[in-house]
C-alpha positions as CSV (number, residue, x, y, z in Angstrom):
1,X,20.8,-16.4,2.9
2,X,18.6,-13.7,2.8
3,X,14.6,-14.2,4.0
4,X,12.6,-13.1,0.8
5,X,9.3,-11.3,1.6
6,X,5.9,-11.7,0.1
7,X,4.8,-9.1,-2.2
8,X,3.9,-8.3,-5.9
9,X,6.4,-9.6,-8.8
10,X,8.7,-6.1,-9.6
11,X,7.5,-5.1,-12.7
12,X,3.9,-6.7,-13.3
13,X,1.4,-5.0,-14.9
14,X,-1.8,-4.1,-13.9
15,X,-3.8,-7.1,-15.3
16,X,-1.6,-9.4,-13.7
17,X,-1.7,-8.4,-10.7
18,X,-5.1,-8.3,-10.5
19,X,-7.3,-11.3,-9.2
20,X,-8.2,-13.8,-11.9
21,X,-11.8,-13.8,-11.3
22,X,-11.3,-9.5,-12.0
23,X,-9.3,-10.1,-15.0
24,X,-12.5,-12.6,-16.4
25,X,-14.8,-9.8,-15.5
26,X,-15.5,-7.9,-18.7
27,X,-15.7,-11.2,-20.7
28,X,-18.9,-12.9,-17.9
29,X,-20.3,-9.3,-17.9
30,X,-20.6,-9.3,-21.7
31,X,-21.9,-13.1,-21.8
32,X,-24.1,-12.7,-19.3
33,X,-25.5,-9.3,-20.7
34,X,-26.3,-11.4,-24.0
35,X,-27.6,-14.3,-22.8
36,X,-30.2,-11.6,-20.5
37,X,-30.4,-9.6,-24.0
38,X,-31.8,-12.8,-26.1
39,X,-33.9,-13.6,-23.2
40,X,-35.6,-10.5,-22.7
41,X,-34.9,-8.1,-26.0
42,X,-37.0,-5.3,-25.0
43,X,-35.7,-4.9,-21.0
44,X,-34.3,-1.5,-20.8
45,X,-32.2,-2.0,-18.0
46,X,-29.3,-4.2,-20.2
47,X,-28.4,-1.4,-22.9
48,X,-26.7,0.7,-19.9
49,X,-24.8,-2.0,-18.9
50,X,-23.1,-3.1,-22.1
51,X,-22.3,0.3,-22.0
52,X,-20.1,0.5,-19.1
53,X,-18.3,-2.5,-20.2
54,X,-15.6,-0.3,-22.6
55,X,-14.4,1.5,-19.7
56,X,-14.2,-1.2,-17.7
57,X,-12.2,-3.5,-19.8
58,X,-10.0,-0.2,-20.6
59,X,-9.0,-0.3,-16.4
60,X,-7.9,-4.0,-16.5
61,X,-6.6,-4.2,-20.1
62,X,-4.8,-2.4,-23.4
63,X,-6.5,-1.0,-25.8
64,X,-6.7,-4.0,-28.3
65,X,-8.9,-5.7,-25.9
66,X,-10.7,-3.0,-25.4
67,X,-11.5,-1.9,-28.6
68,X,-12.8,-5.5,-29.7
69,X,-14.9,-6.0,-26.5
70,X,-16.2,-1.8,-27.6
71,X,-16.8,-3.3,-31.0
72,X,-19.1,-6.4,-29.5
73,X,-21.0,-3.7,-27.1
74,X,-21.9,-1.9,-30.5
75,X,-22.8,-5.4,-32.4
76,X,-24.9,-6.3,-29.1
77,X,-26.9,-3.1,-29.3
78,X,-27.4,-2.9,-33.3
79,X,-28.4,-6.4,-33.9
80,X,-32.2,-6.6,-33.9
81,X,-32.2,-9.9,-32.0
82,X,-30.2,-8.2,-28.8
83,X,-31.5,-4.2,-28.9
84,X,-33.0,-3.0,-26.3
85,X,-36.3,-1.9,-27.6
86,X,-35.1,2.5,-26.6
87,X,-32.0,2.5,-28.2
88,X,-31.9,4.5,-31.1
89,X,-29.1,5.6,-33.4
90,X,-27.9,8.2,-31.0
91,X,-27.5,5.7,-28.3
92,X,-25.4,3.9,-30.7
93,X,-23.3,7.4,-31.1
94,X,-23.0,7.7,-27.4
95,X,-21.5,4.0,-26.7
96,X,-19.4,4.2,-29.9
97,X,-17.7,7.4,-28.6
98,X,-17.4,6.1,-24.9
99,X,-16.0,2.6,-26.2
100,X,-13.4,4.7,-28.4
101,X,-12.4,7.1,-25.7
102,X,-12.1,3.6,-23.4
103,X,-9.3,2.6,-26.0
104,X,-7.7,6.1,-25.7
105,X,-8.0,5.7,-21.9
106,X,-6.5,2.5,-22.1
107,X,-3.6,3.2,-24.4
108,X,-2.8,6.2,-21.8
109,X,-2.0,4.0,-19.1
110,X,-0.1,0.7,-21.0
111,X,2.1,3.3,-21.9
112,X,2.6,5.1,-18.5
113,X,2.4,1.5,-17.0
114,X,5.5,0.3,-19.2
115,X,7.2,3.4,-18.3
116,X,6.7,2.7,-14.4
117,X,7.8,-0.9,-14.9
118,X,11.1,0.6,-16.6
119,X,12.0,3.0,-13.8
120,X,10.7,0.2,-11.3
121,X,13.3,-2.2,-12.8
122,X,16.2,0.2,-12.5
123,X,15.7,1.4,-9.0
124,X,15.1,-2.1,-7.8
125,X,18.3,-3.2,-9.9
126,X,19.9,0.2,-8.4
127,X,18.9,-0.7,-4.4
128,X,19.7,-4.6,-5.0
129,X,23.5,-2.9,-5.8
130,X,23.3,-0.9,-2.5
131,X,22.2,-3.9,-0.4
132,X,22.5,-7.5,-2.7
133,X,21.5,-10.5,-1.3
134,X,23.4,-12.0,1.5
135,X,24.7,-15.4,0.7
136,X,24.3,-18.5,2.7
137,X,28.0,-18.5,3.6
138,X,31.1,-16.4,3.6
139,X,34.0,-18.1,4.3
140,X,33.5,-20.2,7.3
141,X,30.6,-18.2,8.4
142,X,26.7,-19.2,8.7
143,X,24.4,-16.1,7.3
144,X,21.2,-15.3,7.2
145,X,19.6,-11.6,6.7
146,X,16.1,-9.8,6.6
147,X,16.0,-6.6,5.9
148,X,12.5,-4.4,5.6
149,X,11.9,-1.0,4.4
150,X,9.4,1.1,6.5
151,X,8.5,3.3,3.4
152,X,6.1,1.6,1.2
153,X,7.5,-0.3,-2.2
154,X,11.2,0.6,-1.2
155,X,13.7,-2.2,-1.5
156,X,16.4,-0.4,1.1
157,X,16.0,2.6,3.6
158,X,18.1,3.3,6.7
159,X,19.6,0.3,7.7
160,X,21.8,-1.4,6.3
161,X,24.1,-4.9,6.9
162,X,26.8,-6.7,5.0
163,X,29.2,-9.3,5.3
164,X,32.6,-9.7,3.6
165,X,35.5,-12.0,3.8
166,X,39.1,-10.8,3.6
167,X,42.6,-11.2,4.2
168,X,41.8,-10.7,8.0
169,X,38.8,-12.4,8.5
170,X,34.9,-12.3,7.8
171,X,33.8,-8.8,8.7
172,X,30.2,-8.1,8.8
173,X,28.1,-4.7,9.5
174,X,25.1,-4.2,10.6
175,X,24.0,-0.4,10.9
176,X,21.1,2.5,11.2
177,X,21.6,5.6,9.5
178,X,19.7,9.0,11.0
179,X,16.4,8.8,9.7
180,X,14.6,6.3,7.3
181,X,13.0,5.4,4.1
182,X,14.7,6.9,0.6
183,X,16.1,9.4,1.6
184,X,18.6,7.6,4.1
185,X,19.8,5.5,0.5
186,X,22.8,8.1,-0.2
187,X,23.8,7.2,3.1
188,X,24.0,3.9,3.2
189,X,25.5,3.6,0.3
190,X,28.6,5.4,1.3
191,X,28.7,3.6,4.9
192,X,28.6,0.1,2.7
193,X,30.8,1.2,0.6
194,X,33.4,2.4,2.7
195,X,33.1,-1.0,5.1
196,X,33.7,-3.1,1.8
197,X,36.7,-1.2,1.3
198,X,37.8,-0.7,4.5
199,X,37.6,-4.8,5.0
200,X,40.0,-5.2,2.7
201,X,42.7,-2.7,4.0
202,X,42.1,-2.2,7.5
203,X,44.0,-4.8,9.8
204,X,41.9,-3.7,13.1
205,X,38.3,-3.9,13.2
206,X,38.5,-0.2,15.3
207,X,40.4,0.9,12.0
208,X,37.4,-0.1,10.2
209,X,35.4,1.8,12.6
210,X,37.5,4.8,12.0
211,X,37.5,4.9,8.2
212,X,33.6,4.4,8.0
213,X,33.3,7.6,10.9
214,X,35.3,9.8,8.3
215,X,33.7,8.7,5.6
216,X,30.5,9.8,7.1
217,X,31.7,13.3,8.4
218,X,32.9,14.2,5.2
219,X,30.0,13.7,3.7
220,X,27.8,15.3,6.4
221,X,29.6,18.6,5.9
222,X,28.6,21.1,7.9
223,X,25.6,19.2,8.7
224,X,25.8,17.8,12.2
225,X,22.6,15.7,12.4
226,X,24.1,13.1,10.0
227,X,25.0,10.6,11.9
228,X,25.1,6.5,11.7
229,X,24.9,3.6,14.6
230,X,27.0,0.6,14.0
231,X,28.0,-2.9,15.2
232,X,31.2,-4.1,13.9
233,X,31.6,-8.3,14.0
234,X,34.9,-9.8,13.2
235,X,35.8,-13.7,12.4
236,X,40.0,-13.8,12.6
237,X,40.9,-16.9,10.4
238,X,41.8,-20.0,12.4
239,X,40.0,-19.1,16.0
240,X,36.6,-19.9,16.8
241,X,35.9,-16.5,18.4
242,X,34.4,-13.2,17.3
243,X,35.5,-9.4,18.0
244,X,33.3,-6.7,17.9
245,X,33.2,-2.8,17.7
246,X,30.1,-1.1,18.6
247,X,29.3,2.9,17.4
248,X,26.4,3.8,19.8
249,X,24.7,0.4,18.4
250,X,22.4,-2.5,20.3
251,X,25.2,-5.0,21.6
252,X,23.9,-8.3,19.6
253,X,22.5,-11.4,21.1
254,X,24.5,-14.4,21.6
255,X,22.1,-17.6,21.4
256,X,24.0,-20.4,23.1
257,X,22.3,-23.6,25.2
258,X,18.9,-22.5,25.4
259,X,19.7,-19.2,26.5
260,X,20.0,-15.4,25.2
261,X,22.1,-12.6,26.3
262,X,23.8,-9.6,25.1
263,X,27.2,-9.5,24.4
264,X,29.2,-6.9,26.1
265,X,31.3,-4.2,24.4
266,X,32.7,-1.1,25.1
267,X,30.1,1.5,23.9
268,X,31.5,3.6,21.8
269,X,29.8,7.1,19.8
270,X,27.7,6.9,16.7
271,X,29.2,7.5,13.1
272,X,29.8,10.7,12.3
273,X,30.1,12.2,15.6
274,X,33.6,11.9,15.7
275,X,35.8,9.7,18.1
276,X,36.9,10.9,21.2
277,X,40.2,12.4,21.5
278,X,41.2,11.3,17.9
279,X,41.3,7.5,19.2
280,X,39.9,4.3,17.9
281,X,36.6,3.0,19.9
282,X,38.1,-0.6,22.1
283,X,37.2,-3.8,20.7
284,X,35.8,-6.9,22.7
285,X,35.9,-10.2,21.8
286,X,33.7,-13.3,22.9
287,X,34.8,-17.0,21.8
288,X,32.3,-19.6,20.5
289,X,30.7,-22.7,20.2
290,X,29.7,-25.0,16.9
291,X,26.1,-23.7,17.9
292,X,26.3,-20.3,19.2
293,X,24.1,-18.3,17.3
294,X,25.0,-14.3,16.9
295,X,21.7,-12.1,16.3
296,X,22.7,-8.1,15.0
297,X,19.4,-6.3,14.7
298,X,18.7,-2.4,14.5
299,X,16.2,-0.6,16.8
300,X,13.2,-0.6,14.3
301,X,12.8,-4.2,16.4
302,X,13.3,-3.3,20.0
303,X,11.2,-0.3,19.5
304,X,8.1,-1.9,17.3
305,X,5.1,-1.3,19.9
306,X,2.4,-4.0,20.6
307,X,-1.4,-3.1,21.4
308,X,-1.0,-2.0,24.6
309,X,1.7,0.2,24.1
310,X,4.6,-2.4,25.1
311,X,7.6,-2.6,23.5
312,X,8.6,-5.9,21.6
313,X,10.8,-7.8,24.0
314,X,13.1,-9.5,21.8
315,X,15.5,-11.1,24.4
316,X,12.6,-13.0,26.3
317,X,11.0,-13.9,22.8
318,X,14.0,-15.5,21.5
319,X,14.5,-17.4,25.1
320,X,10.8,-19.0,25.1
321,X,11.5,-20.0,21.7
322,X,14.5,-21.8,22.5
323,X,13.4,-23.5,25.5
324,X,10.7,-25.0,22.8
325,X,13.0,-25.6,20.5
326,X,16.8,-25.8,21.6
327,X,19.6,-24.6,18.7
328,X,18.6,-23.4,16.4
329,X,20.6,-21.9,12.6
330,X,20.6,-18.2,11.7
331,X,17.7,-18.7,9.4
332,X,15.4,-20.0,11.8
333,X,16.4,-17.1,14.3
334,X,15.9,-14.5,11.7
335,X,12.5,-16.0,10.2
336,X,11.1,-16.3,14.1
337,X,11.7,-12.8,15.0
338,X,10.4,-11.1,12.0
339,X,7.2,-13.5,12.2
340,X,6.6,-12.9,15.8
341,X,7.2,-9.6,15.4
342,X,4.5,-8.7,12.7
343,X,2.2,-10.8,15.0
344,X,3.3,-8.8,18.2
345,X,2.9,-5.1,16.6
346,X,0.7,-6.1,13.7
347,X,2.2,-3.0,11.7
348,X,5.9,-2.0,11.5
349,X,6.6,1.7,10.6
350,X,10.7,1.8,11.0
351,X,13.2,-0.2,9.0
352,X,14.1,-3.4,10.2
353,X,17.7,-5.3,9.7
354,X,17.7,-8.9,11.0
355,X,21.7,-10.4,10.8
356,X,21.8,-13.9,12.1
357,X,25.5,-15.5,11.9
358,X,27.0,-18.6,13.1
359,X,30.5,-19.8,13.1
360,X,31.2,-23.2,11.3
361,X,33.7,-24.6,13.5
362,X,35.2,-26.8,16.2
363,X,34.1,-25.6,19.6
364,X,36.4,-23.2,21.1
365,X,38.5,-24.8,24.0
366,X,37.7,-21.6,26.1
367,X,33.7,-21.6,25.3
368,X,31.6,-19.6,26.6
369,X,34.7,-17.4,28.0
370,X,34.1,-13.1,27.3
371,X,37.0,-11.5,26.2
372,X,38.1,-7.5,26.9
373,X,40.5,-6.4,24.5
374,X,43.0,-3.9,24.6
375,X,45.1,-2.4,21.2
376,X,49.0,-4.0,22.1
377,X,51.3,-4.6,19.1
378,X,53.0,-7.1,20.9
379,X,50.1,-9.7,21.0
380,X,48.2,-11.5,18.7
381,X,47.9,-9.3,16.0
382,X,47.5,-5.7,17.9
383,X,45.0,-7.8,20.5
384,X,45.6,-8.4,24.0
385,X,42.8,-10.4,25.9
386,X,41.8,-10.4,29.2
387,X,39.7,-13.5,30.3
388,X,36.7,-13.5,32.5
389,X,33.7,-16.0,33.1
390,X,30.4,-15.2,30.7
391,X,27.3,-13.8,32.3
């Protein structure tokens, strides 16, 4: 499921976007002027105003409308019952020639309007490809995903998540390209691209990791400031437990009996960078309950800044809310944190990527158990575990 935002229909126009009681303006304004006209036919003060009424009704609507409420403006000011008593035949010149450059005015703009809601329509079509919505459930998993573009009217920017199912499990990204708004797109693109693939193919989630790393230095080139942070999840079919991989990304939170914590994992080095000595980055794993909740989220959170200065503090936010509350599903989690967040920094100027995901299944016998993991053939498909007590 993925939290819709408010905002404008893609690909309105202008008069429908604009209030009703706007849209109704030219039409009262000219009523009204009449009405004033037959009451008082000599004031001098009504002539100018019918004859701002073509331009005006050339800003809200197309030029058919225009030119027929231009045409009433110049019936209004010939008929002997409404004319002002000063307007003379050049008056009648003057308006004629505004209302018909109104109508050219207005007949500009439909057709730079229909053109913007053409190229509006592909790009959104275009960044919906990049990043569709997430659905409610892949495989035995629980979604639920925000995602908000810092730059203004953008659908997708730097970060980026997914979720996939595959012959090894549901795999799910969650991720922050170097920089933000459009130009980060290209980017993102090829990291989701390359994690859709590499799902598929790649039996370890480190071998995920690795593929989306090259990926990303073959595209950088020889530029070395293009880099990516991302947090690799893994579901394995059959267990109720969940491996992760993290590239120089925020550990995610692990909502489980009232309380919030970060889950531990091996840090590894951005995308991009390069992995050290040729290797793979080390997985962790952490097993779970029917109500654990798993929260991925990108810095453009953490870092959003209250009035005084403060930093939004996620981790105690999400406790106070569940000692309100108790469990709660991904979609609560997610719509929470991006409402108290707006309310805490009142404006948000980086992207934001909310993941929320829950596992529906049977509690784990070993609940609430952390899990180290180590690459051995010999066990458990390339995983050997090493059990300690959670936090």
């Amino acid at each position: 499921m993925t939290l819709p935002l408010p905002g404008p229909l893609p690909g309105a126009g202008p008069a429908q976007v604009l209030p009703r009681w706007l849209r109704l303006l030219p039409a009262a304004l000219l009523i009204g002027t009449a009405v004033a006209q037959l009451a008082e036919p000599r004031s001098q003060q009504f002539g100018y105003l019918l004859s701002a009424l073509p331009p005006l009704t050339g800003l809200i609507y197309g030029p058919g409308l225009t030119a027929v409420l231009g045409a009433a403006v110049l019936v209004l000011l010939a008929l002997p019952v409404t004319r002002p008593g000063h307007v003379s035949g050049g008056d009648l010149a003057a308006v004629a020639a505004i209302g018909a450059f109104s109508v050219l005015v207005a007949w500009f703009r439909a057709r730079y309007t229909r053109d913007l809601v053409v190229f509006g329509s592909v790009a959104e079509a275009a960044q919906r490809a990049v990043l569709p919505p997430l659905p409610e459930h892949v495989g035995p998993v629980h979604c639920a995903g925000l995602y908000r573009a810092a730059q203004r009217g953008a659908l997708v920017g730097g970060d980026l998540y997914d979720v996939r199912a595959g012959p090894f499990g549901v795999r799910a990204l969650v991720g922050d390209v170097q920089g933000h708004g459009v130009a980060a797109v290209g980017t993102v693109a090829a990291i989701l691209g390359a994690f859709r693939e590499a799902a598929l193919d790649e039996a370890g989630l480190e071998g995920v990791a690795a593929r989306l790393d090259r990926r990303l230095r073959l595209d950088a080139g020889d530029r070395t400031e293009l880099f990516a942070t991302a947090l690799l999840l893994e579901f394995p079919p059959g267990g109720a437990v969940v491996r992760l991989v993290s590239c120089g990304h925020p550990p995610p939170l692990l909502l489980r009996g009232g309380r919030v914590r970060e889950l531990d994992s091996p840090p590894g080095p951005p995308l991009g960078l390069g992995l050290p000595d040729g290797g793979a980055p080390r997985l962790a794993a952490t097993d779970l309950a029917s109500d654990d909740v798993l929260l991925g989220y990108t810095d453009g959170v953490t870092e959003a800044r209250g009035a005084g200065g403060a930093f939004y503090p996620l981790v105690d936010r999400l406790t106070a809310r569940l000692g309100a509350d108790g469990a709660l599903a991904p979609g609560d989690v997610v719509d929470f944190v991006w409402r108290d967040l707006t309310a805490f920094a009142g404006e948000i100027r980086d992207d934001v990527a909310l993941l929320g995901l829950s596992l529906n299944a049977q509690p784990h016998a070993d609940a609430g158990l952390d899990t180290d993991v180590d690459a051995d053939p010999a066990t458990d498909g390339g995983l050997n575990y090493t059990h300690g007590h959670s936090a």
